[in-house]
C-alpha positions in Angstrom: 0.0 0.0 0.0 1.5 3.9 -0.8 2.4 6.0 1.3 -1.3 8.5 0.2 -3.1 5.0 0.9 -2.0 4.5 3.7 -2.8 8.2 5.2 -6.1 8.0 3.8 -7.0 4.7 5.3 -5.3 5.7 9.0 -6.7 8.9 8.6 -10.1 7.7 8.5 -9.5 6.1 11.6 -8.4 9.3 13.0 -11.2 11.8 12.1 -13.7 9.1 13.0 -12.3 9.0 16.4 -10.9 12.5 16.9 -12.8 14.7 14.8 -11.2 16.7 13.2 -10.2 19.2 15.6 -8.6 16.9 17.6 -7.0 14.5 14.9 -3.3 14.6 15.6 -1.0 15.0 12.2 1.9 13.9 14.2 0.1 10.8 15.3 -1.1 9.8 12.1 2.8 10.2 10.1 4.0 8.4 13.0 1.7 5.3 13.0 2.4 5.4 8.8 5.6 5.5 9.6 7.1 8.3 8.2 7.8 12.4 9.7 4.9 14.7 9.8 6.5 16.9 7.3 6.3 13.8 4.6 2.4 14.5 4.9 2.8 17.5 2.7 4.2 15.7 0.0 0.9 14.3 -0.7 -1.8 16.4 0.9 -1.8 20.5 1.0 -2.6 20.2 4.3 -4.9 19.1 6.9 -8.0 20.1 5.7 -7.0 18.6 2.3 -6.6 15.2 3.6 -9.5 15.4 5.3 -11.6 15.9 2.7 -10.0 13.8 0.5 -10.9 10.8 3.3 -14.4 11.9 3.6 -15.2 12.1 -0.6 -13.6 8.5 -0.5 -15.5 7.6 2.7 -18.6 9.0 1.0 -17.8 7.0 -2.2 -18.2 3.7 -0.3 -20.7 4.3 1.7 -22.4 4.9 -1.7 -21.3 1.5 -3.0 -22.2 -0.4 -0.6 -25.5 0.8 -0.5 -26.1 0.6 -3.9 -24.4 -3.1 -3.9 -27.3 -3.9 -1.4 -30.2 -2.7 -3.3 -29.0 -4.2 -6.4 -28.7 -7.8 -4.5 -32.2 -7.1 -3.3 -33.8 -6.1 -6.1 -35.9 -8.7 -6.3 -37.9 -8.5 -3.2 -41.3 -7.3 -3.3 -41.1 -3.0 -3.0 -42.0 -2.5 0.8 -39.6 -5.4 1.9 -37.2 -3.6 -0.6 -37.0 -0.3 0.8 -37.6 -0.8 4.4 -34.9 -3.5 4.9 -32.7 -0.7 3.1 -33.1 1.5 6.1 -32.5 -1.6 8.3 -29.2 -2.1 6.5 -28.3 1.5 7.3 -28.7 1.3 10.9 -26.6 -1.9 11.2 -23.9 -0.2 8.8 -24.0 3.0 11.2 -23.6 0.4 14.3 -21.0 -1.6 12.9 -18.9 0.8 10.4 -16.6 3.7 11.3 -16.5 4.5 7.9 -20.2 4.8 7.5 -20.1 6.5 10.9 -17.7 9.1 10.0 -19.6 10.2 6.5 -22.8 10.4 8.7 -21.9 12.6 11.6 -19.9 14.9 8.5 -23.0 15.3 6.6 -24.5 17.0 10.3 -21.9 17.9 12.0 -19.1 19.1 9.3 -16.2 21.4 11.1 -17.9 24.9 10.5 -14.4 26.4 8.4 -14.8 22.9 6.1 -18.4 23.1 5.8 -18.8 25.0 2.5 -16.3 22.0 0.7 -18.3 19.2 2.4 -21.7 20.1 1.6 -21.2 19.0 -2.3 -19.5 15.8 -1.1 -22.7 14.8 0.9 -25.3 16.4 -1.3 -23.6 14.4 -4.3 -24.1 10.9 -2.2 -27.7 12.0 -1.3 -28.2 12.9 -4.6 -27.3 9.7 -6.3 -28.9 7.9 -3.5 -32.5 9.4 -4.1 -32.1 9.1 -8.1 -31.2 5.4 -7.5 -34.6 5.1 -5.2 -36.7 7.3 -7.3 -35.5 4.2 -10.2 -36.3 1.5 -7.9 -39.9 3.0 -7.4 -40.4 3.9 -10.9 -39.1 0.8 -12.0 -41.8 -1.5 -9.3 -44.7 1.4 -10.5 -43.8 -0.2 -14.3 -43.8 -3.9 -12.9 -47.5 -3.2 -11.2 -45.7 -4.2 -7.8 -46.4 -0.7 -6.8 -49.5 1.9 -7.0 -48.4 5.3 -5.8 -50.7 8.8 -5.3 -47.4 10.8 -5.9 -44.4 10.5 -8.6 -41.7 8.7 -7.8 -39.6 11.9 -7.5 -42.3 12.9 -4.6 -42.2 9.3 -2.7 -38.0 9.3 -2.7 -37.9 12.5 -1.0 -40.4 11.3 1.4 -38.4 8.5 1.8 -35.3 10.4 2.6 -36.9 12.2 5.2 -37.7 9.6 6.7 -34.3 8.5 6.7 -33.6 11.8 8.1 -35.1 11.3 11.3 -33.8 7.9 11.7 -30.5 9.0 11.1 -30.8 11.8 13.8 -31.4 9.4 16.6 -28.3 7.0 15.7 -26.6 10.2 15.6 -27.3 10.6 18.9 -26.2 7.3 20.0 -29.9 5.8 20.6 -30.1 2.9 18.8 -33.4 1.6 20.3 -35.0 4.8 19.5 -33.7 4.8 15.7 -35.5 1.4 15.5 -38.3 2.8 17.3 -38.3 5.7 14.7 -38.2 3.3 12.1 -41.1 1.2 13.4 -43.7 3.8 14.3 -42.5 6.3 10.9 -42.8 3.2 8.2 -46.2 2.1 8.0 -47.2 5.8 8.1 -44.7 6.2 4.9 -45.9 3.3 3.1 -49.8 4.0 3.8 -49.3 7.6 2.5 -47.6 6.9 -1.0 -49.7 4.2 -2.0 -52.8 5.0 -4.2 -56.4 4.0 -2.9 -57.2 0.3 -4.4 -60.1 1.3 -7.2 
């Protein structure tokens, strides 16, 4: 592994732990091995390796989300989308990486926040175009009958996401499932169209 691998993978560790305030330069060159001054041969500086970890933390997060749906794509639509949410709470349990993207895209560091805003609004993005598919795509299979547009029912979706999100955030994991159980049937009731 490089010497820039090697950063960005310890470095993760690092800002997931420390934050980034508190994420030690020094630390980091000595457990790769090298002087702190060697960091600057491949990063501009701190804030640059930092977000350099996050966009590739972000990137896999993104994968293996999207890996999951794909292998799932064959379950009937509610099954589909709610065990996706599942998946996310065991990822944010079990994960620092997915840990770290999620507490950046709500708790950036206020002098980064303007660079890291496109990084997470670029994974949201491609994460609700890739639901908005999945729904379109069950509407065209007559697995699904919405009263709203795809669009409408993946933004719904994410907000609901949103609120789940917020309470792993804040370390209650009993209440994100909680959230997840009481918030879903109110979701799936709202999109669907009345039977004729």
């Amino acid at each position: 592994m490089s010497v820039k691998a090697q950063l960005l993978h310890i470095g993760l560790s690092h800002f997931a732990r420390d934050g980034y305030e508190g994420a030690s330069l020094s630390k980091l060159a000595s457990e790769v091995g090298i002087k702190k001054p060697s960091i600057y041969a491949h990063f501009k500086n701190k804030e640059d390796l930092f977000l350099q970890v996050l966009s590739r933390a972000a990137r896999a997060l993104k994968h293996r989300l999207m890996r999951y749906m794909i292998a799932h794509r064959d379950q009937p639509p509610e099954q589909k989308l709610r065990d996706t949410l599942t998946f996310l709470q065991e990822l944010y349990r079990s994960d620092d990486t997915v840990k770290f993207v999620i507490r950046m895209a709500y708790f950036s560091p206020e002098n980064l926040r303007e660079a890291v805003i496109p990084l997470i609004y670029n994974l949201l993005d491609v994460l609700e175009s890739r639901l908005t598919r999945l729904i379109r795509h069950s509407m065209e299979k007559g697995e699904l009958s919405l009263c709203i547009s795809a669009e409408t029912a993946a933004q719904a979706y994410m907000t609901c996401a949103d609120g789940i999100i917020i309470e792993m955030l804040y370390g209650q994991s009993h209440r994100s499932v909680q959230r997840l159980n009481s918030t879903w049937p109110v979701y799936w009731r709202g999109i669907q169209a009345a039977a004729q």
